[in-house]
C-alpha positions as a Markdown table, in Angstrom:
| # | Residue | x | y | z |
|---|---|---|---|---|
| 1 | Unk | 29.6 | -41.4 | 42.0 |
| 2 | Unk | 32.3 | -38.5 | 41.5 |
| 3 | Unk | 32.8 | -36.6 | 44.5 |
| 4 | Unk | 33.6 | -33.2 | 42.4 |
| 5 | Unk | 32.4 | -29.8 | 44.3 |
| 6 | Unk | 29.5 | -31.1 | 46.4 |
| 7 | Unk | 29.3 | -35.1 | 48.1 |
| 8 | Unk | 27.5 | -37.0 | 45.8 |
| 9 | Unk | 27.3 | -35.2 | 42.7 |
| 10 | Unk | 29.2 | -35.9 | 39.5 |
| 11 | Unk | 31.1 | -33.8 | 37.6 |
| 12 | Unk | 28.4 | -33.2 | 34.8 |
| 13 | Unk | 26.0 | -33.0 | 37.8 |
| 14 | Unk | 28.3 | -30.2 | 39.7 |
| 15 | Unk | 28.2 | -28.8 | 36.0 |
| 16 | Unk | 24.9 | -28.1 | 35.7 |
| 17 | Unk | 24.1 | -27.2 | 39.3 |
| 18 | Unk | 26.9 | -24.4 | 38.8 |
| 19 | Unk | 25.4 | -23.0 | 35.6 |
| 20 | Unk | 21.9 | -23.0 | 37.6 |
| 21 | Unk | 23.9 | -21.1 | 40.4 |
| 22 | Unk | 24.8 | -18.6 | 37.2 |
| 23 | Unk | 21.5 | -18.4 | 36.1 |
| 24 | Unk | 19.8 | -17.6 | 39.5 |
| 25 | Unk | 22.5 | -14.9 | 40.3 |
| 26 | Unk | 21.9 | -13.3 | 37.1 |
| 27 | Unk | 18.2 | -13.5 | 37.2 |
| 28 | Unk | 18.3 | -11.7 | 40.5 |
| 29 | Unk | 20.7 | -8.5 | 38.8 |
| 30 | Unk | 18.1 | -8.5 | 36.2 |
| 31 | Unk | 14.9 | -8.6 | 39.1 |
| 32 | Unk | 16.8 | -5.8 | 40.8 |
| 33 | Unk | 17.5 | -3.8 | 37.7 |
| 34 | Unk | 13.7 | -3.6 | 36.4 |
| 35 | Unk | 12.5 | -2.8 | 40.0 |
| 36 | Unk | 14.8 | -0.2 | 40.7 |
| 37 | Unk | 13.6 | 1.0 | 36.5 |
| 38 | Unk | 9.4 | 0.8 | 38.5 |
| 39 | Unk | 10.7 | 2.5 | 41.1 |
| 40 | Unk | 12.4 | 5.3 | 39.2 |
| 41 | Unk | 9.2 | 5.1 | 36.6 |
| 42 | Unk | 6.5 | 5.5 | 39.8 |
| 43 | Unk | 8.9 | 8.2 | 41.7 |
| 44 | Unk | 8.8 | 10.4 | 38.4 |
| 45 | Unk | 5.1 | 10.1 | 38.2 |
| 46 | Unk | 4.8 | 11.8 | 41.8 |
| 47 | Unk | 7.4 | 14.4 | 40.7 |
| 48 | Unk | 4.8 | 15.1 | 38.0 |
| 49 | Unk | 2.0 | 15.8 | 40.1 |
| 50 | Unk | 3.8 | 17.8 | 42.1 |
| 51 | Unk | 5.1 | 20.2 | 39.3 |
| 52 | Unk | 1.5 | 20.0 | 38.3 |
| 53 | Unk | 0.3 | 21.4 | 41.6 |
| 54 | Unk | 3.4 | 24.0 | 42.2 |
| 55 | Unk | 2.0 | 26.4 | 39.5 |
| 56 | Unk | -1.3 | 26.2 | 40.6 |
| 57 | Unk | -3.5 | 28.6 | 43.3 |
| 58 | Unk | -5.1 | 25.3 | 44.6 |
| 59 | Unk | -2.1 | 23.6 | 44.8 |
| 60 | Unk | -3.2 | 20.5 | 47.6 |
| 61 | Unk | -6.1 | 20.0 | 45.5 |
| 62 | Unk | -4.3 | 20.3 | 42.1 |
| 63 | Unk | -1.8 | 17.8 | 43.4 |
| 64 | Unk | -4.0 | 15.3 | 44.7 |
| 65 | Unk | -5.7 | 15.6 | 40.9 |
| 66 | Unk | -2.8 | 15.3 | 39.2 |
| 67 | Unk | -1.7 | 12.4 | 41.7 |
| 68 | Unk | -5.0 | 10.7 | 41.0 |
| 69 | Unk | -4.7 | 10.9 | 37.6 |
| 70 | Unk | -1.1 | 9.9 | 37.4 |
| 71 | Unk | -1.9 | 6.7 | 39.6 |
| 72 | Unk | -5.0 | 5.5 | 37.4 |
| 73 | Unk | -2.6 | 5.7 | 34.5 |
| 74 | Unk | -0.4 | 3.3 | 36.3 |
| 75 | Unk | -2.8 | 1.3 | 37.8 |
| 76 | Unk | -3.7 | 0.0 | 34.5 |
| 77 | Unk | 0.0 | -0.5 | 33.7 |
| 78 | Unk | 0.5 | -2.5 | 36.9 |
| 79 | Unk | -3.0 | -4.0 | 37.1 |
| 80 | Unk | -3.2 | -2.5 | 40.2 |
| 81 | Unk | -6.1 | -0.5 | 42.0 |
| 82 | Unk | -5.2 | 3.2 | 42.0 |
| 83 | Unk | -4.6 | 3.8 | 45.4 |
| 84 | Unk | -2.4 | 0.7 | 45.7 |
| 85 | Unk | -0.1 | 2.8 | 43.1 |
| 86 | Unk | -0.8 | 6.2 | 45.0 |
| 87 | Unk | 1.0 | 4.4 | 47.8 |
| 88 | Unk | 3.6 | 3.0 | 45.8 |
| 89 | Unk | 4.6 | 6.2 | 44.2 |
| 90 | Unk | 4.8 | 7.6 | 47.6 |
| 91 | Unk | 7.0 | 4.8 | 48.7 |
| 92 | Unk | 9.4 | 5.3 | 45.3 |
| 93 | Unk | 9.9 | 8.6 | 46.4 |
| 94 | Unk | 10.9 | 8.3 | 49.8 |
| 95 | Unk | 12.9 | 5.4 | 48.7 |
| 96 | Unk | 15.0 | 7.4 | 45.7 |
| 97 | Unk | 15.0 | 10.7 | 47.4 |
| 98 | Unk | 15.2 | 10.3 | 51.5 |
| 99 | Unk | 17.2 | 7.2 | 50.8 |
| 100 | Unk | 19.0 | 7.2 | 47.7 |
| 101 | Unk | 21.9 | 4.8 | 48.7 |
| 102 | Unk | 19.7 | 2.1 | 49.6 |
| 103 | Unk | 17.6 | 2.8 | 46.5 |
| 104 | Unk | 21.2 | 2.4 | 44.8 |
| 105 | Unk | 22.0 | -0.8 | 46.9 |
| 106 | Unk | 18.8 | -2.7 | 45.8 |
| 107 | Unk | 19.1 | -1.4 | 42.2 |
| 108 | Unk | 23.0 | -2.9 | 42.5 |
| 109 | Unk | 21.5 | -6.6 | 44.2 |
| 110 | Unk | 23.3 | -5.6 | 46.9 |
| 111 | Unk | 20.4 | -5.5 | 49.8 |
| 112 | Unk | 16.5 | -7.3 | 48.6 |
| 113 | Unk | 13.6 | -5.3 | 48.3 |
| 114 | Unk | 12.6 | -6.1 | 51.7 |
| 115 | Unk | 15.9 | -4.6 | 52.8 |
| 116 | Unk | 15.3 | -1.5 | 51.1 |
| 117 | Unk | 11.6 | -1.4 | 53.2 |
| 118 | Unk | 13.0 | -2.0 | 56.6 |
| 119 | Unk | 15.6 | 0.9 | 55.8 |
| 120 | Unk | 12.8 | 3.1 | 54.9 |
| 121 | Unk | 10.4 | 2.2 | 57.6 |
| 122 | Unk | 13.3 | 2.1 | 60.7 |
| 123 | Unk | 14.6 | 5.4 | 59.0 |
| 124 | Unk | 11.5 | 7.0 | 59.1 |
| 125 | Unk | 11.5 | 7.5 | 63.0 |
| 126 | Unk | 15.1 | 9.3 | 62.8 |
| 127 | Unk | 15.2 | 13.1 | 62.0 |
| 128 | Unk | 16.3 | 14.0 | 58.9 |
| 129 | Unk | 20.0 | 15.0 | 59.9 |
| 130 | Unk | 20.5 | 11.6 | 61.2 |
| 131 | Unk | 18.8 | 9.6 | 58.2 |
| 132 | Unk | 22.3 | 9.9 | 56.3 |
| 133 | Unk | 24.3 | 8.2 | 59.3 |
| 134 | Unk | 21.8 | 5.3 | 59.7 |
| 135 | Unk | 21.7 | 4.8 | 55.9 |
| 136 | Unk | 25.4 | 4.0 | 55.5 |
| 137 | Unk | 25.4 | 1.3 | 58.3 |
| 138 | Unk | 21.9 | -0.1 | 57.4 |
| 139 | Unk | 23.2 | -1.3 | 53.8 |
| 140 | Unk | 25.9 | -2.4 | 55.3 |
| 141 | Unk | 24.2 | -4.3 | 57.9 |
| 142 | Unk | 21.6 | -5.5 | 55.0 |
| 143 | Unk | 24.6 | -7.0 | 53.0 |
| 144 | Unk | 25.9 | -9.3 | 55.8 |
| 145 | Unk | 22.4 | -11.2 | 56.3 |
| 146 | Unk | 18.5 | -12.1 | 55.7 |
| 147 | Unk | 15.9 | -9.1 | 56.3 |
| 148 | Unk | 14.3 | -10.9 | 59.3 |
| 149 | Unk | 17.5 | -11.3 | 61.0 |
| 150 | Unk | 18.8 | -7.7 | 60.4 |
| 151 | Unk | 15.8 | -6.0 | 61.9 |
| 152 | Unk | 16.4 | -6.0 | 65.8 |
| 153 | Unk | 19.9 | -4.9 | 64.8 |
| 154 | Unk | 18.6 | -2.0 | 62.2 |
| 155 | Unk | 16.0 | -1.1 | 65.3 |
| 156 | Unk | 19.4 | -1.0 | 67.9 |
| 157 | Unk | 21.1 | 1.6 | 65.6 |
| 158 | Unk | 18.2 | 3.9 | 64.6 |
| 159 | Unk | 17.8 | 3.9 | 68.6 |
| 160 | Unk | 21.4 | 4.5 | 68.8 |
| 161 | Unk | 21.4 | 6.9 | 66.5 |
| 162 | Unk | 18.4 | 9.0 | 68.1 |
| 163 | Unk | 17.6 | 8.0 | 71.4 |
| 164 | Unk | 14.6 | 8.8 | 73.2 |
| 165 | Unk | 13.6 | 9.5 | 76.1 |
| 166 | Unk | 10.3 | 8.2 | 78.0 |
| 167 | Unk | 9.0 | 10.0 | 80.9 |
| 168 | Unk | 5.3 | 11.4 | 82.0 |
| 169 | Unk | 4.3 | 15.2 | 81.4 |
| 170 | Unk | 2.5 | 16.7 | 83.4 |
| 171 | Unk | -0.7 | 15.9 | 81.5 |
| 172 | Unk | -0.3 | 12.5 | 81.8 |
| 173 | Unk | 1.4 | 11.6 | 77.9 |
| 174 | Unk | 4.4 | 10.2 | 77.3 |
């Protein structure tokens, strides 16, 4: 055997391997791409129920109409259940408009999916002014490593970044 690229492997074997390499890398742009286009699709749908409900008297009720009827609409798009998709569009918008550079990240293949989710979920305990701050160094943080092993660190920053303090009140809470 030819020991070209990887012990063991020929050269036509190194070949192939390589163009699988290609293949994969592209495949994942491509995953990335048509999420981000769901994503983008399922955030607008929200936007339209709430336009819906901003010119009406009843606007929580109008909005969870138009939110309902918006996510049945989907549902059969995604073969999903309705309130699955209520809670996806929900999720699309915090992603694209509390965190638009980590929407932007995963839409590049950057960061996974399941980066873009610990972002939002770790984020989500910070207060607004502080969100920007944590985004920047979360992606970052994303780009060097797997989701389970960025998570502690993600957790150490938002902490970091808004601390907390624990003590009794005089009722007895924390």
């Amino acid at each position: 055997m030819h020991h070209e690229g990887i012990v063991g492997f020929t050269g036509a074997q190194s070949a192939a391997l390589a163009d699988a390499v290609h293949l994969l890398q592209r495949g994942l742009a491509m995953a990335a791409e048509a999420r981000a286009t769901v994503t983008t699709a399922l955030a607008q749908g929200g936007r339209v129920a709430e336009a819906v409900a901003s010119t009406s008297d009843s606007r929580v009720r109008d909005h969870d109409m138009a939110l309902r009827s918006i996510a049945a609409e989907f549902a059969g798009i995604l073969s999903m259940d309705d309130r699955t998709v209520q809670r996806r569009i929900g999720d699309a918008r915090e992603l694209t408009e509390l965190y638009p550079r980590t929407f932007e990240a995963g839409k590049r293949n950057e960061i996974t999916e399941r980066h873009q989710r610990l972002i939002t979920e770790i984020g989500a305990s910070l207060p607004p002014e502080a969100r920007s701050d944590f985004e920047a160094v979360a992606i970052a943080i994303c780009q060097e490593d797997t989701p389970a092993r960025v998570k502690s660190r993600l957790e150490i920053l938002a902490a970091r970044l808004h601390p907390r303090t624990l003590h009794r009140t005089p009722s007895g809470g924390a």
